[in-house]
C-alpha positions as CSV (number, residue, x, y, z in Angstrom):
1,X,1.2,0.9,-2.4
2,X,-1.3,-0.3,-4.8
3,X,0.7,-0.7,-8.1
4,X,-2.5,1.0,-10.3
5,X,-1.6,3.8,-9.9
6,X,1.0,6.4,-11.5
7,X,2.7,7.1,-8.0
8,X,4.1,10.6,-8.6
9,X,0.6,12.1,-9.9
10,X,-1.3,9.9,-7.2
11,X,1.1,12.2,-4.9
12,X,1.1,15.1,-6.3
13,X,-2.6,15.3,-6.6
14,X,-3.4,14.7,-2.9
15,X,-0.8,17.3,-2.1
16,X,-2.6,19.9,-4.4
17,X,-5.5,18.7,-2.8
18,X,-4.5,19.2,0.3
19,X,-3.1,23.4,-0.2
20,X,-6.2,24.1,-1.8
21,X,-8.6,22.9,0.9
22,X,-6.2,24.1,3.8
23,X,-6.1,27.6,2.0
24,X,-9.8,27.8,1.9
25,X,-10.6,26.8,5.7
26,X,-7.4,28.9,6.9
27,X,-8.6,32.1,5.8
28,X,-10.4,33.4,8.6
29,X,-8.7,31.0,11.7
30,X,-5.1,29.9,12.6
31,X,-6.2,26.9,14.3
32,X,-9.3,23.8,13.2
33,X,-11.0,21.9,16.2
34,X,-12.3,18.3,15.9
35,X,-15.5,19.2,14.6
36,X,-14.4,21.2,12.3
37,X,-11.6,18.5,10.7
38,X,-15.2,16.8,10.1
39,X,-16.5,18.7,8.0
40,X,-13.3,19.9,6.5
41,X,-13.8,18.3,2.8
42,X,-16.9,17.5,1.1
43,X,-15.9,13.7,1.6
44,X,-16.6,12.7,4.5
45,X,-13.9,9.6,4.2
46,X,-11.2,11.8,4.1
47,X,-12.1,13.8,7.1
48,X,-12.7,10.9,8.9
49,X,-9.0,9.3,8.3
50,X,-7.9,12.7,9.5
51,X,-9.3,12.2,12.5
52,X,-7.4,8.7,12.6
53,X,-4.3,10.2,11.7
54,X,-4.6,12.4,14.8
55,X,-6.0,9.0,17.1
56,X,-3.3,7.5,16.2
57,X,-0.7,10.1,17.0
58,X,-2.3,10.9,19.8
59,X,-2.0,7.1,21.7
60,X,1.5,6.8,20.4
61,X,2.5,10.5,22.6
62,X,0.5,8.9,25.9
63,X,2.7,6.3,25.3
64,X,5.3,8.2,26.1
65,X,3.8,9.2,29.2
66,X,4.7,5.7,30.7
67,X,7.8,5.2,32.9
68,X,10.2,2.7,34.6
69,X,9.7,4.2,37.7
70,X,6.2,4.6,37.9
71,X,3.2,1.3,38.0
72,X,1.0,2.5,35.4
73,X,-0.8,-1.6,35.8
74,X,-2.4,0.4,39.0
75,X,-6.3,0.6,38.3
76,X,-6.3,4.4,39.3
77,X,-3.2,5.3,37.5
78,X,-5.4,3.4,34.0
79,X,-8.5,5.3,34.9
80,X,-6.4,8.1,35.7
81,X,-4.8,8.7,32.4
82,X,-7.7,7.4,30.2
83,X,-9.6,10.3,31.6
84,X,-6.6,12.8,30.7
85,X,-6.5,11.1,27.2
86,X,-10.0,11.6,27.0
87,X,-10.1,15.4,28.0
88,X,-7.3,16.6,26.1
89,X,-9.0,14.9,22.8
90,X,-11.7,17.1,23.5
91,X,-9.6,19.7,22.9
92,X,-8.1,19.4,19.4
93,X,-6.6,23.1,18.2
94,X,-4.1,21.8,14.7
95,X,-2.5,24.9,12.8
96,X,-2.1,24.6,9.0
97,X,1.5,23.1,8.4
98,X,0.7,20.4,10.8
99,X,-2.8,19.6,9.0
100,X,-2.0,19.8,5.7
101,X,0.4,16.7,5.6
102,X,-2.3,15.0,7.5
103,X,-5.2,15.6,5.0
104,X,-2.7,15.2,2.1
105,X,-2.1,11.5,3.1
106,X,-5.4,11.1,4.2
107,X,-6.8,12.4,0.4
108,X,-4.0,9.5,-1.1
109,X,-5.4,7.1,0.7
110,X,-9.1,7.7,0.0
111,X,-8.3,7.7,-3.3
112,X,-6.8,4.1,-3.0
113,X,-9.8,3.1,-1.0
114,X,-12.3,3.9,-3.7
115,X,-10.0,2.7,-6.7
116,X,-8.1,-0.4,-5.1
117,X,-9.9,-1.6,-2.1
118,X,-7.4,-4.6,-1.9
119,X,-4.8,-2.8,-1.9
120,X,-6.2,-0.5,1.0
121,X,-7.1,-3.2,3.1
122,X,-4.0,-5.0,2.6
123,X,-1.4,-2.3,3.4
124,X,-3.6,-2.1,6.5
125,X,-3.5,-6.0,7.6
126,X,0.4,-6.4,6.9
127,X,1.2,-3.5,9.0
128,X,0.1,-5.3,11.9
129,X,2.5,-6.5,14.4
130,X,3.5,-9.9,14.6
131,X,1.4,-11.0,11.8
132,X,-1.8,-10.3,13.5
133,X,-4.6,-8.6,13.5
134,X,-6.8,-8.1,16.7
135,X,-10.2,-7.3,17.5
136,X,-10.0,-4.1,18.7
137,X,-7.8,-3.0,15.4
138,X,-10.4,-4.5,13.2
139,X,-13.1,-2.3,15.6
140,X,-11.1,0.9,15.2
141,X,-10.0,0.1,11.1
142,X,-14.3,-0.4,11.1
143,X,-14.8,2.8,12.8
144,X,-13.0,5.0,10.5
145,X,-14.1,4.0,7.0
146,X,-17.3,5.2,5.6
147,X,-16.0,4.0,1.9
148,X,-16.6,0.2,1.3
149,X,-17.1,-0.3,4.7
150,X,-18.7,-3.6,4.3
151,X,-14.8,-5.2,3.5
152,X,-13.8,-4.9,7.1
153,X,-17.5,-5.8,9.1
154,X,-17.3,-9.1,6.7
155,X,-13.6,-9.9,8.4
156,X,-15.1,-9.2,11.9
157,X,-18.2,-11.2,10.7
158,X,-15.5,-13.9,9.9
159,X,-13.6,-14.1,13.1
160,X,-16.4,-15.1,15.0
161,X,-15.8,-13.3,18.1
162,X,-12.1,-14.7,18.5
163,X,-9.5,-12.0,20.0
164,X,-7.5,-11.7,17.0
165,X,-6.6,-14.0,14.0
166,X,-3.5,-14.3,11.7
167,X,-2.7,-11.8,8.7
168,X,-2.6,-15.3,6.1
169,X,-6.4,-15.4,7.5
170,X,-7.6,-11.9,7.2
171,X,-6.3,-11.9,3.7
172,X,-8.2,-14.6,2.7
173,X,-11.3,-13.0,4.5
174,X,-10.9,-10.2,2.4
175,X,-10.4,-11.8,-0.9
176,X,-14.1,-13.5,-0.1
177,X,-15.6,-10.3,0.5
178,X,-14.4,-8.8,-2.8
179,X,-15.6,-12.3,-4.7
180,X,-18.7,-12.1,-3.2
181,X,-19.6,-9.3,-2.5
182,X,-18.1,-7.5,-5.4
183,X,-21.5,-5.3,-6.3
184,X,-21.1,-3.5,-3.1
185,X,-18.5,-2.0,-3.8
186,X,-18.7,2.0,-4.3
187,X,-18.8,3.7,-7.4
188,X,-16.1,6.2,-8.2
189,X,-17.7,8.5,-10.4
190,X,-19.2,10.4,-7.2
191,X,-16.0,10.5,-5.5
192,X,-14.4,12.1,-8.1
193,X,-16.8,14.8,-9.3
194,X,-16.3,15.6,-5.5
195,X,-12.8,16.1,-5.5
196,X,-12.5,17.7,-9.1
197,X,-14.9,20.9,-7.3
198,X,-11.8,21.9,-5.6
199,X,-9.3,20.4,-7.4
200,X,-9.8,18.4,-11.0
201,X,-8.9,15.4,-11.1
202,X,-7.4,13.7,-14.4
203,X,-8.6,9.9,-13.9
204,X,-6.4,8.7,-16.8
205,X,-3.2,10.7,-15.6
206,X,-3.5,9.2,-12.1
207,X,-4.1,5.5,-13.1
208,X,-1.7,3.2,-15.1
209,X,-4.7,1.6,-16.7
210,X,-8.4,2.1,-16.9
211,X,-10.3,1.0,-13.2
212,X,-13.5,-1.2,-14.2
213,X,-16.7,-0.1,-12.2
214,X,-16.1,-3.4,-10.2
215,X,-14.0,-5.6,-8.8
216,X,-13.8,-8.6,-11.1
217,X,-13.1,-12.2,-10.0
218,X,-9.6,-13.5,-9.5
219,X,-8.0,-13.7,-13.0
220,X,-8.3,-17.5,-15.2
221,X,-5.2,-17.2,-16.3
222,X,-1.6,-15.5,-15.3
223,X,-0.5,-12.0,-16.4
224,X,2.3,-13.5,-18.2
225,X,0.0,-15.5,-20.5
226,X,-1.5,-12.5,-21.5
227,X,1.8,-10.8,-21.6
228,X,3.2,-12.5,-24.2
229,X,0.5,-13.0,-26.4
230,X,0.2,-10.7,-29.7
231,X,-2.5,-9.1,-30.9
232,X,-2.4,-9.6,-34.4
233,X,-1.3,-13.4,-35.6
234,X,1.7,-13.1,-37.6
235,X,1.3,-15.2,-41.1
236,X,1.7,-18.5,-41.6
237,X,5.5,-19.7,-42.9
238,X,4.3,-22.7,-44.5
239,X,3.3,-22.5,-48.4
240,X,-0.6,-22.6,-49.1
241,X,0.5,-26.0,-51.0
242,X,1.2,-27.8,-48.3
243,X,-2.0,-28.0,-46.9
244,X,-5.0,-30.5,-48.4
245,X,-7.3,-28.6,-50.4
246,X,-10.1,-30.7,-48.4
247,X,-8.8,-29.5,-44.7
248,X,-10.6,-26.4,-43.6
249,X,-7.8,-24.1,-41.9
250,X,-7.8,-24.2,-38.1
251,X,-6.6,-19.9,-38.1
252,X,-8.5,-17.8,-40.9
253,X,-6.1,-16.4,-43.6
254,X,-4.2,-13.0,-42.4
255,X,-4.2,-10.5,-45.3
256,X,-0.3,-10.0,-46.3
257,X,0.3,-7.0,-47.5
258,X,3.5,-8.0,-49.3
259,X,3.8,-10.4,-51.7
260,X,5.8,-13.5,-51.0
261,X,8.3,-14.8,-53.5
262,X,7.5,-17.9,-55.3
263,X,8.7,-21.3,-53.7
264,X,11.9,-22.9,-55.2
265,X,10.8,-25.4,-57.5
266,X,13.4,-27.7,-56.4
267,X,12.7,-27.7,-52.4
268,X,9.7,-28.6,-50.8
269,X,10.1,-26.5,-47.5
270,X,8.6,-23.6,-46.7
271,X,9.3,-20.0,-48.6
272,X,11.9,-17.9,-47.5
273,X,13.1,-14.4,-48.1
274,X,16.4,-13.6,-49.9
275,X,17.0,-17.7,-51.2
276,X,19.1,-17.7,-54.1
277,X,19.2,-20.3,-56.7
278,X,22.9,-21.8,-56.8
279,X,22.9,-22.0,-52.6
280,X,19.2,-23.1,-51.5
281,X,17.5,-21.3,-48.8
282,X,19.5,-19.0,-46.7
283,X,19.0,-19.8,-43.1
284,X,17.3,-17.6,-40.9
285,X,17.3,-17.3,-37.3
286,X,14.2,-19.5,-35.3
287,X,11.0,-17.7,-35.7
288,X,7.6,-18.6,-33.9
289,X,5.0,-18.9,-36.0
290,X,1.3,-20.6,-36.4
291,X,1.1,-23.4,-38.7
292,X,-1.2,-26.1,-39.9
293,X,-0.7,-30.0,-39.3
294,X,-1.3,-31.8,-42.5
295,X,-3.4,-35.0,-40.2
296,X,-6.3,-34.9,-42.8
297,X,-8.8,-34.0,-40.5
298,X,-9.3,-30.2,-39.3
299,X,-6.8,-29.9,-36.5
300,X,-6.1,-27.4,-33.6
301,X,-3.4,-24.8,-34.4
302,X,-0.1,-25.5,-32.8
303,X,2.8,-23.2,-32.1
304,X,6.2,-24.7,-34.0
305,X,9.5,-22.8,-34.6
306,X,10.7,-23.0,-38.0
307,X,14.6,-23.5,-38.4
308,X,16.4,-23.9,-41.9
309,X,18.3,-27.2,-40.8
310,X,15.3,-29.2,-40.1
311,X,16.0,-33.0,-41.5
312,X,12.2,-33.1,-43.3
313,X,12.2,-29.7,-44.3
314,X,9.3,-29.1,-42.0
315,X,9.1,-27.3,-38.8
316,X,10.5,-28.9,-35.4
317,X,8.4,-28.0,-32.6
318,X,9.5,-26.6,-29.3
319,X,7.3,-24.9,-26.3
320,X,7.5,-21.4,-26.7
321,X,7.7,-18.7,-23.6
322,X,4.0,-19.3,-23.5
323,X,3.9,-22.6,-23.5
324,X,6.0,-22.6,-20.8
325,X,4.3,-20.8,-18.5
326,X,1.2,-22.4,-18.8
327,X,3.0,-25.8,-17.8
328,X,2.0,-27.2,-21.3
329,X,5.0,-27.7,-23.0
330,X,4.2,-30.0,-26.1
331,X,7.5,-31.8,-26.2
332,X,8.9,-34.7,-23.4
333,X,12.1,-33.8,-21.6
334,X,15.5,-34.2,-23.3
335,X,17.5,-34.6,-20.1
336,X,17.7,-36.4,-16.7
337,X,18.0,-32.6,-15.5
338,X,15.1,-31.8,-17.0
339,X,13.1,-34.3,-15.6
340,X,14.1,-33.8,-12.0
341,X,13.5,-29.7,-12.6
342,X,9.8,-31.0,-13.5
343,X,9.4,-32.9,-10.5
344,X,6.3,-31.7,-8.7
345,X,6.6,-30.6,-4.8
346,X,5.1,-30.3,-2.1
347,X,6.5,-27.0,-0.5
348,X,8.3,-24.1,-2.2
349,X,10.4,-23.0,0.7
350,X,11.8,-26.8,1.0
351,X,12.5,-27.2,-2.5
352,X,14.9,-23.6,-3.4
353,X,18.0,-24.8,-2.6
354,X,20.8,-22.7,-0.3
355,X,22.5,-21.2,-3.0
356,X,19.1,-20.0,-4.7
357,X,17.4,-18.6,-1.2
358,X,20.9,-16.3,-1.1
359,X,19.9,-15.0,-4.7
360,X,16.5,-14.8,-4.1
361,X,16.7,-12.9,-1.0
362,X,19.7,-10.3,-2.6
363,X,18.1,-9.7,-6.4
364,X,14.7,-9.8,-5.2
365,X,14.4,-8.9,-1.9
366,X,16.7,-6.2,-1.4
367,X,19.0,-8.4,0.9
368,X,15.8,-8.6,3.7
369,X,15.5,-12.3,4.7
370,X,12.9,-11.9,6.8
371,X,10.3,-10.2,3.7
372,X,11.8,-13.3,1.5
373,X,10.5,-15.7,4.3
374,X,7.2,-14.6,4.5
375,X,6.4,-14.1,0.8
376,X,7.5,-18.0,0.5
377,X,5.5,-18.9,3.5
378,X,2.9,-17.2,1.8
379,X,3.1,-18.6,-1.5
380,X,2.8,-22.0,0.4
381,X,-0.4,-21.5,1.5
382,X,-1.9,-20.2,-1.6
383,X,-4.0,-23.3,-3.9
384,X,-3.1,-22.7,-7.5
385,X,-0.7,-21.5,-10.3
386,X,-2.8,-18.6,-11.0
387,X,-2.9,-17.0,-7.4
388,X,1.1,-17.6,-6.7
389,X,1.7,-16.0,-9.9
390,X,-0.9,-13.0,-9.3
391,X,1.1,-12.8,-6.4
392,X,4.3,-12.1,-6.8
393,X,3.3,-9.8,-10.0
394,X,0.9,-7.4,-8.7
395,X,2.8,-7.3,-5.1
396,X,6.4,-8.2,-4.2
397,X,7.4,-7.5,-8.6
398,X,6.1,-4.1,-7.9
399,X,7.2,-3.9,-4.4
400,X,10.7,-4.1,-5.0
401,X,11.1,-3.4,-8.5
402,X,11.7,-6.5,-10.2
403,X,13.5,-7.3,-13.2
404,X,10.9,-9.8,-15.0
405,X,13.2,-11.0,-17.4
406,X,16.0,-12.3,-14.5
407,X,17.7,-15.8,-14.5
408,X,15.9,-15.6,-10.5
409,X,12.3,-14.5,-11.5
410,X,12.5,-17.4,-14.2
411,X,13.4,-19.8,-11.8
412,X,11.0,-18.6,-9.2
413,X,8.3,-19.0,-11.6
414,X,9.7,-22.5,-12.7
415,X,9.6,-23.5,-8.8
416,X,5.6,-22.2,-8.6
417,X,4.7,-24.6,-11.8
418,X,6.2,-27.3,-9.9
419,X,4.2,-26.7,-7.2
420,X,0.9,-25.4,-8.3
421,X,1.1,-27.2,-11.8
């Protein structure tokens, strides 16, 4: 399930959807045929996965059909129960409280189609069996979409006439079709007005954030870069007199809306709240601030954390949260440890050790080993830091609920800059 969406509105809408559309058509009939499922919404798309809905249910009951005792390899007894598949289709008679589910999940699913294609095409690739995806899927997934239907002819386009091709592959098919061919993509204005005739639709109740009118490129940096930075820069905790008059500053002047209290005449460190005169500075917990570097020449602004107990009075720096996760931690390794844990590799799978897989499968995979092994596989074929962290944030973080701020998320993510970094 795409995670830009509120999931309980994205619901609850289709539903409504749904009861109002099946009320209307219901009226004056007990049953709908196959024509009339296509024309049952003004959107085509939705009628159409309807349809789907039903194909598919339909194949898995002739299924059913099949027994031990019977050869149903035999040419005639084939031909003779595609032509009963065939007639019976022709047939379709569906009563309200069997349709409305139907055209409920089909209306969520438009809705994802026309606001996160990835996501829609994505669900649909890793629900394939064994990790594969066929020709004839692709054909029938090709059939039934009207929205953005260019995503899956540019797979087909891709395989080149081979029988099937691997999930991993797909994916990456569809990742180029969304780069390249981004302006293709529909517009959602049209959609919506649609379904707001029947039911209206609140755009910004449904969505978790606001949905650009394309899909933009792959991200140039993580979400947690972003995540962490603030919006406003906090003031500087060094005093104005520390820097040459001649140096231009590197971060224009924040206004400070309350006064700071006047430096100690006696110390040359920075101001600090609350000093008194008979004990010196009281300290105060580490704080991450911007500062200036007094080089004489106008300098780049650095990240330092300020601690009361520094020897030189100045402030000692350390790689903040930030840092970190953009691999450019400013200071070398204190410890052997360290400097093994920076090591770069050459596979993430071969490089978690035993007691780490068990905690990675149980806090973030819900105890499923086999999920566990094919997100690693995954992240393995992926080629930077930016694409391994976009994808276990957008997908498996959402899909099983992570806790971003776990000792096995940190790790994970220290593994990934080791690998990507």
């Amino acid at each position: 399930m795409s995670n830009k969406f509120n999931a309980n509105a994205l619901t609850e809408y289709s539903k409504s959807y749904a009861r109002r559309i099946a009320a209307d058509v219901y009226q004056q009939r007990s049953t709908l045929s196959g024509q009339q499922i296509l024309t049952l919404t003004p959107i085509s798309q939705i009628n159409l996965l309807v349809i789907n809905a039903l194909s598919d249910k339909w194949r898995a009951d002739a299924e059913k059909f099949r027994s031990p005792y019977f050869d149903f390899t035999n040419p005639e007894v084939q031909e003779g129960l595609q032509n009963f598949m065939n007639v019976v289709s022709q047939h379709i008679s569906v009563r309200r409280e069997h349709l409305e589910p139907l055209l409920a999940d089909a209306t969520r699913r438009a809705i994802v189609l026309v606001f996160d294609p990835r996501s829609y095409f994505d669900d649909i690739l890793r629900d394939q069996p064994e990790f594969t995806l066929t020709a004839d899927v692709l054909k029938q997934v090709t059939r039934f979409t009207k929205i953005n239907q260019f995503i899956p002819v540019h797979i087909a386009q891709r395989m080149s006439g081979k029988p099937f091709i691997y999930v991993n592959q797909a994916i990456n098919y569809l990742d180029e079709a969304l780069t390249q061919r981004s302006h293709e993509l529909e517009h959602y204005d049209d959609f919506v007005a649609k379904l707001s005739e029947k039911v209206p639709m609140d755009v910004a109740a449904l969505l978790r954030s606001h949905v650009p009118d394309v899909i933009p490129n792959p991200p140039g940096r993580s979400f947690f870069d972003a995540a962490t930075e603030s919006t406003t820069p906090p003031a500087p905790m060094v005093p104005s007199e520390a820097v040459p008059q001649d140096v231009a500053p590197a971060i224009a002047p924040q206004p400070d809306p309350t006064p700071a209290p006047a430096a100690d005449s006696g110390t040359g460190g920075a101001m600090f709240l609350g000093s008194s005169n008979d004990g010196g500075p009281t300290p105060v917990a580490p704080i991450s601030q911007p500062s200036q570097l007094q080089t004489g020449a106008i300098s780049q602004p650095s990240t330092f954390t300020t601690t009361a107990d520094s020897p030189s009075g100045e402030p000692a720096q350390t790689p903040t949260l930030n840092d970190t996760l953009r691999g450019a931690a400013t200071s070398e390794p204190a410890t052997v440890a360290e400097t093994f844990t920076r090591t770069p590799i050459e596979s993430v799978g071969r490089s978690i050790s035993l007691n780490q897989k068990f905690r990675f499968i149980n806090q973030l995979f819900n105890g499923n080993s086999s999920a566990y092994n094919q997100a690693i596989e995954e992240i393995d074929t992926l080629d930077n830091y930016g694409q391994a962290l976009d994808l276990i944030s957008y997908r498996y973080a959402s899909q099983y609920l992570w806790d971003m701020s776990s000792d096995e998320v940190s790790e994970l993510v220290e593994i990934l800059k080791r690998r990507f970094v």
